[in-house]
C-alpha positions as CSV (number, residue, x, y, z in Angstrom):
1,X,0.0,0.0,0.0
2,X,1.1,3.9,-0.8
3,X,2.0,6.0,1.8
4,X,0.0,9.0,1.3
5,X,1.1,12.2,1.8
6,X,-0.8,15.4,2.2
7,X,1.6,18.5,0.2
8,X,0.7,22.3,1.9
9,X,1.5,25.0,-0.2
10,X,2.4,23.6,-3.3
11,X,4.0,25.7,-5.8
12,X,4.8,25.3,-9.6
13,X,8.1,24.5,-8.8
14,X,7.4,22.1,-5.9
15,X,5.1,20.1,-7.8
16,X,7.5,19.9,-11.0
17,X,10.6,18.5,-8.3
18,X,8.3,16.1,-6.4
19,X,6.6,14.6,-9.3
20,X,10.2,13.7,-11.0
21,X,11.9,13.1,-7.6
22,X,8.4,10.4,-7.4
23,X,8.5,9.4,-11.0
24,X,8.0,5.6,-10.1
25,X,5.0,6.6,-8.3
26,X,6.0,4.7,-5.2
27,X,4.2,7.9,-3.3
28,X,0.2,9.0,-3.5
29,X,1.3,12.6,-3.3
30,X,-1.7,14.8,-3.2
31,X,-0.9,18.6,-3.4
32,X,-2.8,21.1,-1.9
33,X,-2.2,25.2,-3.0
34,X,-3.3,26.1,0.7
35,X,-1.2,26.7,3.7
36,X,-1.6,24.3,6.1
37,X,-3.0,26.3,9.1
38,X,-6.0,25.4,12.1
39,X,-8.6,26.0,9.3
40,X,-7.5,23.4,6.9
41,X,-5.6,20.8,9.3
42,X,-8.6,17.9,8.2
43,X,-7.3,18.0,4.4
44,X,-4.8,15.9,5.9
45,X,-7.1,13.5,7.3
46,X,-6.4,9.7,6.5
47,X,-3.0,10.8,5.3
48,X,0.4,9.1,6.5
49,X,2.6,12.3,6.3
50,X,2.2,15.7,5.6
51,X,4.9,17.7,3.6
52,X,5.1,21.2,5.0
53,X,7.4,24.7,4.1
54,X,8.3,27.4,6.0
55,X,5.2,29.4,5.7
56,X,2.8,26.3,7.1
57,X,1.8,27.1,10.8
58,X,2.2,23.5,12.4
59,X,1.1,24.7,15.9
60,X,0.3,22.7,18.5
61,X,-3.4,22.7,17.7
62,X,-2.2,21.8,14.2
63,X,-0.5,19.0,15.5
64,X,-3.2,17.9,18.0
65,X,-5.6,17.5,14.7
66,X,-2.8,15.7,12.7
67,X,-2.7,13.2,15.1
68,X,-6.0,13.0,15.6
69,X,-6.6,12.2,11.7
70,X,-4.0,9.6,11.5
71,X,-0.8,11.4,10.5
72,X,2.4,9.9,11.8
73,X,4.9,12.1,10.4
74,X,5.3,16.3,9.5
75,X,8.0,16.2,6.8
76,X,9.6,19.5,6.4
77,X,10.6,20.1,3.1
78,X,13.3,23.4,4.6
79,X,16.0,23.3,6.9
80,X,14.0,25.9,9.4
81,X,11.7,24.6,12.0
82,X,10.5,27.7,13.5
83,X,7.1,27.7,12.2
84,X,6.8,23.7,14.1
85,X,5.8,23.6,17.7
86,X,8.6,20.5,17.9
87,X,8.3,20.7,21.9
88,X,4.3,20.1,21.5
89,X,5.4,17.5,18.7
90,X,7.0,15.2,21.0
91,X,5.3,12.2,22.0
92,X,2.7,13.0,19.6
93,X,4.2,12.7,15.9
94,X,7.3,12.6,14.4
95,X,9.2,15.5,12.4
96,X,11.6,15.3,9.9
97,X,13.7,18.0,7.9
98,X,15.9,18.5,5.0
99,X,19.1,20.0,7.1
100,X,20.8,20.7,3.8
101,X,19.6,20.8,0.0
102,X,22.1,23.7,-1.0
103,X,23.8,25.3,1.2
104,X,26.1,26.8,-2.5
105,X,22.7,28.3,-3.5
106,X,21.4,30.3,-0.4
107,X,25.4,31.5,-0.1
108,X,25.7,32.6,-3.4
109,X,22.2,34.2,-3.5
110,X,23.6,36.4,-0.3
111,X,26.5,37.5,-1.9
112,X,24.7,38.1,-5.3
113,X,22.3,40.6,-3.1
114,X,25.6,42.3,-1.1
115,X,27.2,42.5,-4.8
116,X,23.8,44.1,-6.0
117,X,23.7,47.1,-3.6
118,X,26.7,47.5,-3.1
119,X,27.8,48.4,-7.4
120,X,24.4,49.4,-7.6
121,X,23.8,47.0,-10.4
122,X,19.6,47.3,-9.6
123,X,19.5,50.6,-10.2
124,X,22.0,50.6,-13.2
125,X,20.0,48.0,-14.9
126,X,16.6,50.1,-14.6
127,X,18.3,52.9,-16.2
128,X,19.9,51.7,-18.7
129,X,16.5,50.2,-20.0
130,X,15.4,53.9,-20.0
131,X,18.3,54.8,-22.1
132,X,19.6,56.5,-19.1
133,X,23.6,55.5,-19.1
134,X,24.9,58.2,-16.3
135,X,26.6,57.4,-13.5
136,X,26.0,59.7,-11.8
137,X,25.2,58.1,-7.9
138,X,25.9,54.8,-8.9
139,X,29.7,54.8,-6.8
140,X,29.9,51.6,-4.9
141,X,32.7,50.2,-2.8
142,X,35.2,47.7,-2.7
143,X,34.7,44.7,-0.8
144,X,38.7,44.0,-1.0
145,X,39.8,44.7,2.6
146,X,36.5,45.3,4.2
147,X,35.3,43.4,7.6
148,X,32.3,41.0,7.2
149,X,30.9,39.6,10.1
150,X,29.1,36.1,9.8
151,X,26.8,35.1,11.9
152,X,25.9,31.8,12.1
153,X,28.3,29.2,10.8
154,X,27.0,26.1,9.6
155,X,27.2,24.9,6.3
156,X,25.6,27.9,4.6
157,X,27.6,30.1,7.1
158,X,30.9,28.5,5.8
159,X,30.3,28.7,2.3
160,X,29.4,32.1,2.5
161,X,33.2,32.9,4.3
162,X,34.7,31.3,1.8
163,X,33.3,33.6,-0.6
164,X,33.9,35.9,1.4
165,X,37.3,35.3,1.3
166,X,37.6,34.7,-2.4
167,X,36.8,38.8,-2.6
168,X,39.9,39.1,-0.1
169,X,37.3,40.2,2.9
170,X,38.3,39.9,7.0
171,X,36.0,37.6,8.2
172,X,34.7,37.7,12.1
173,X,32.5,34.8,12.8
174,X,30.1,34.0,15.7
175,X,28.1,31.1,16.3
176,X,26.7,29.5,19.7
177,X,28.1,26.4,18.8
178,X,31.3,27.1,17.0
179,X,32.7,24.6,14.2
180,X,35.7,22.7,15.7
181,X,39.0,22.5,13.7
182,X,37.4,25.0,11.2
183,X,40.8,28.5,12.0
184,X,37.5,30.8,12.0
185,X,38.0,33.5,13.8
186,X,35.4,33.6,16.1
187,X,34.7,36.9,18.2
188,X,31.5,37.8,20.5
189,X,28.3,39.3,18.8
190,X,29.2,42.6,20.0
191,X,32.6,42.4,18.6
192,X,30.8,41.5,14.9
193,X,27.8,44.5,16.0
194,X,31.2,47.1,16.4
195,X,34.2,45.9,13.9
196,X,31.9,44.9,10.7
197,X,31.3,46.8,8.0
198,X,29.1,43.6,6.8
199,X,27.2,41.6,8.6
200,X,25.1,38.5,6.7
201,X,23.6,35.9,9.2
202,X,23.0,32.3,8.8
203,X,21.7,31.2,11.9
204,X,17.7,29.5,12.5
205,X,15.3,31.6,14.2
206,X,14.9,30.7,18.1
207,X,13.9,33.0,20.9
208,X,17.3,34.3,21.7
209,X,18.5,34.7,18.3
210,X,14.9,36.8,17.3
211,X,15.3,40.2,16.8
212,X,19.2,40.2,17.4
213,X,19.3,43.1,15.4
214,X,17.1,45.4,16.9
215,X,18.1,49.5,18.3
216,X,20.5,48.1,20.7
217,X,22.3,46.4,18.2
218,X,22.2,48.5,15.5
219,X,23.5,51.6,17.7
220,X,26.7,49.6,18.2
221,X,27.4,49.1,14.8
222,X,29.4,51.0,12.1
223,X,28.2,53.5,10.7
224,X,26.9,52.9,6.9
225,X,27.0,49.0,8.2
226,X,25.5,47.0,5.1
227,X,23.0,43.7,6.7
228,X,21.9,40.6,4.5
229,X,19.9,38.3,5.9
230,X,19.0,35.1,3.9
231,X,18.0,33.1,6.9
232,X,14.7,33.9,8.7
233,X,12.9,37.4,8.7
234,X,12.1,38.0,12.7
235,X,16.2,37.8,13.2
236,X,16.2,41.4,12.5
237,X,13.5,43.8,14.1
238,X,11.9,45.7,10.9
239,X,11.3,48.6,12.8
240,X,14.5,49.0,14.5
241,X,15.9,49.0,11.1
242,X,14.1,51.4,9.2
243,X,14.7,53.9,11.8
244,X,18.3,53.0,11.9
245,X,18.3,53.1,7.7
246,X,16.4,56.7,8.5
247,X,19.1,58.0,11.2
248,X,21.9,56.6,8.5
249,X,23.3,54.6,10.9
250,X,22.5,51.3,8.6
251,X,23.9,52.3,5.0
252,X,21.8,49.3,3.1
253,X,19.6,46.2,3.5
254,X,19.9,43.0,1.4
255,X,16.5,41.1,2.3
256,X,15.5,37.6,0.9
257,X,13.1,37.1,4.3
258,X,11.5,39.1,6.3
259,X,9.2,38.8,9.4
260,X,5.9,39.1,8.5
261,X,6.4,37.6,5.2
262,X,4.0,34.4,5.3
263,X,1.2,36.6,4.0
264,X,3.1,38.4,1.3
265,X,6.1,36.2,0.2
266,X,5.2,33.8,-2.9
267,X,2.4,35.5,-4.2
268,X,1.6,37.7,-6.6
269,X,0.0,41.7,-5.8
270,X,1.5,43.1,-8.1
271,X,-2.1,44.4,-9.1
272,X,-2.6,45.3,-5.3
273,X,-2.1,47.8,-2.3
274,X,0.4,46.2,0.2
275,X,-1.3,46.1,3.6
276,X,2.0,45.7,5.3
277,X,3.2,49.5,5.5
278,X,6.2,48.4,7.3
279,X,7.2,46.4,4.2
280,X,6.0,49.1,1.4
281,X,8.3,51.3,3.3
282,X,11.5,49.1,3.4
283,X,10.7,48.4,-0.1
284,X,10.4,52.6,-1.0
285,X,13.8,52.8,0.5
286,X,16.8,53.4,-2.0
287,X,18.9,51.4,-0.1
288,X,16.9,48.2,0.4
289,X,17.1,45.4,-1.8
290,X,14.1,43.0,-0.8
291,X,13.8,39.4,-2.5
292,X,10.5,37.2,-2.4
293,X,12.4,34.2,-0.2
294,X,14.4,33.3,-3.1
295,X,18.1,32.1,-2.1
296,X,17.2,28.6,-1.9
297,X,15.2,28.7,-5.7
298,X,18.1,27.0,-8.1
299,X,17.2,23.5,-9.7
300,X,20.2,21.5,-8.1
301,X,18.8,22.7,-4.6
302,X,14.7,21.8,-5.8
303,X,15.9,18.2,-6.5
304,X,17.6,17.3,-3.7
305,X,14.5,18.8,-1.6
306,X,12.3,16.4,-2.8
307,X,15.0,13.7,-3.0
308,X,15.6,14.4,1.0
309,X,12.1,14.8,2.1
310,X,10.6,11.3,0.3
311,X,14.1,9.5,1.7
312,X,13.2,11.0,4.9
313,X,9.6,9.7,4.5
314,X,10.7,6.6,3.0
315,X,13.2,5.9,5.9
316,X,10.6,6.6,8.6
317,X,7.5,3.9,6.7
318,X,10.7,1.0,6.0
319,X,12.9,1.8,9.5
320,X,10.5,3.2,11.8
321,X,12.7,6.2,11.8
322,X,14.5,9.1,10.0
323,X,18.0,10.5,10.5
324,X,16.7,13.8,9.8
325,X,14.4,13.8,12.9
326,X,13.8,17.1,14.7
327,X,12.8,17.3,18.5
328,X,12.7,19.6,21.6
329,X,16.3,18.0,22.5
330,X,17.5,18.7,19.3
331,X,16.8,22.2,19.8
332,X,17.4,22.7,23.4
333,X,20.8,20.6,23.5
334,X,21.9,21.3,20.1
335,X,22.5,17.9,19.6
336,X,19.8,14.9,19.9
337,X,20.7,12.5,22.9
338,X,19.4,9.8,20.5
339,X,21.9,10.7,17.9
340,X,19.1,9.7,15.4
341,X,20.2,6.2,15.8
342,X,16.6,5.4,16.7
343,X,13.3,7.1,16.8
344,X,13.7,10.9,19.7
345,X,10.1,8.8,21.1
């Protein structure tokens, strides 16, 4: 018999990966446009498995009704689990994630955003459509030399200092669990908050990492101080950093996330008013350079997204248990007791 599996917001793209990734049909895949949210939690019903993104709200009421309708597994098809309740999870039904699909594509997308604002190429680009070829206020700056501070240095995190270092750039790194053996240079966050004149982070979203950028934070960096942020939106505090973008304390913004983007991110008003004014103002600004949650979009990383997610799947029906499994110890320890050698429950 087919495990079937209940797909929330299913894009284009998604569909095109999981169909080919499920070519031999071993999966009864059923894909649903919607969000999975309190108000459509019984699509799911009779399903094994439910395959979830970042947007998804897998509460715990979410969960309660998931395991009430007979799902056994929430199979994150993202490397961020913020939007899971895993602590109410536990006990109840298993999760699974794809820790890494392409860590080269979300790195490369962060420095193809710092690269963007900083040369101005956006701007240049729209002007040169318009016949326009001055260059007049299109002076950038060399990265050659500068300090980038990286916070957050898992896979994603390293990649992105090795590019980082291909430009010849001083990197400062900070992460709560540091890489052994990896010669970074690690500093304190207010070390990276005082001596970058970058600052890109790569780090999930917990309660002590949200809004790590907020006025406090921003008034001890640099001034002109350029932030990209290609990991989850409610790292920095929108607010605090328009005013500091206002006071010209923060001299640009690279954005593929932001953190009230589940409403806005992957859809299409271009034909509407943006409700959001916090948003429509970050987006007015000359010096903001706002993506639609992007940096993970390149074929190689869509494949082996769906090849992760239905081997995680696959693993849990045949095994009785992933090694991709999340849990609360996973998040509190850092590190599962279980070390995934058997089920976290």
């Amino acid at each position: 018999m087919k495990t079937k599996i209940a797909f929330f917001d299913a894009k284009e793209y998604d569909i095109a990966s999981f169909q080919n990734a499920n070519a031999g049909e071993e999966f009864d895949i059923k894909f649903f446009e919607t969000k999975l949210s309190e108000d459509t939690v019984n699509l799911a019903n009779g399903y094994d498995a439910v395959c979830v993104f970042v947007n998804d709200d897998v509460n715990a009421a979410v969960i309660d009704a998931l395991a009430e309708g007979g799902v056994k597994l929430i199979a994150l098809r993202c490397a961020g689990y913020n939007n899971v309740d895993i602590e109410h999870a536990y006990g109840k039904i298993h999760v699974v994630r794809v820790p890494a699909y392409s860590p080269y594509a979300v790195a490369e997308h962060a420095m193809a955003l710092l690269l963007t604002s900083i040369r101005r190429i956006h701007k240049a680009f729209i002007r040169t459509r318009d016949h326009n070829f001055s260059l007049n206020g299109l002076t950038g700056f060399d990265l050659h030399g500068k300090t980038v501070g990286v916070v957050g240095t898992g896979k994603i995190g390293r990649i992105f200092i090795d590019i980082c270092k291909g430009f010849g750039m001083n990197v400062l790194a900070y992460d709560k669990f540091p890489a052994k053996d990896s010669g970074l240079n690690y500093v304190s966050l207010d070390e990276i908050w005082e001596k970058a004149d970058i600052i890109s982070f790569h780090c999930p979203l917990t309660d002590e990492t949200k809004h790590m950028v907020g006025r406090d934070s921003i008034a001890k960096m640099k001034k002109g101080v350029v932030l990209v942020n290609t990991s989850r939106g409610a790292l920095i505090d929108s607010e605090a950093l328009l005013e500091g973008i206002k006071d010209r304390k923060v001299g640009a913004a690279c954005l593929d996330v932001y953190e009230e983007e589940s409403d806005v991110f992957f859809h299409d008003f271009s034909g509407h008013i943006i409700e959001d004014d916090t948003l429509a103002r970050l987006i007015s600004m000359p010096n903001v350079i706002v993506t639609s949650h992007q940096a993970f979009l390149t074929q190689e990383a869509l494949s082996n997204i769906a090849d992760t997610t239905l081997n995680n799947i696959r693993q849990f029906v045949k095994e009785g248990h992933s090694d991709n499994e999340l849990c609360y110890k996973c998040e509190k320890f850092g590190k599962c007791p279980q070390e995934h050698k058997k089920n976290c429950f």
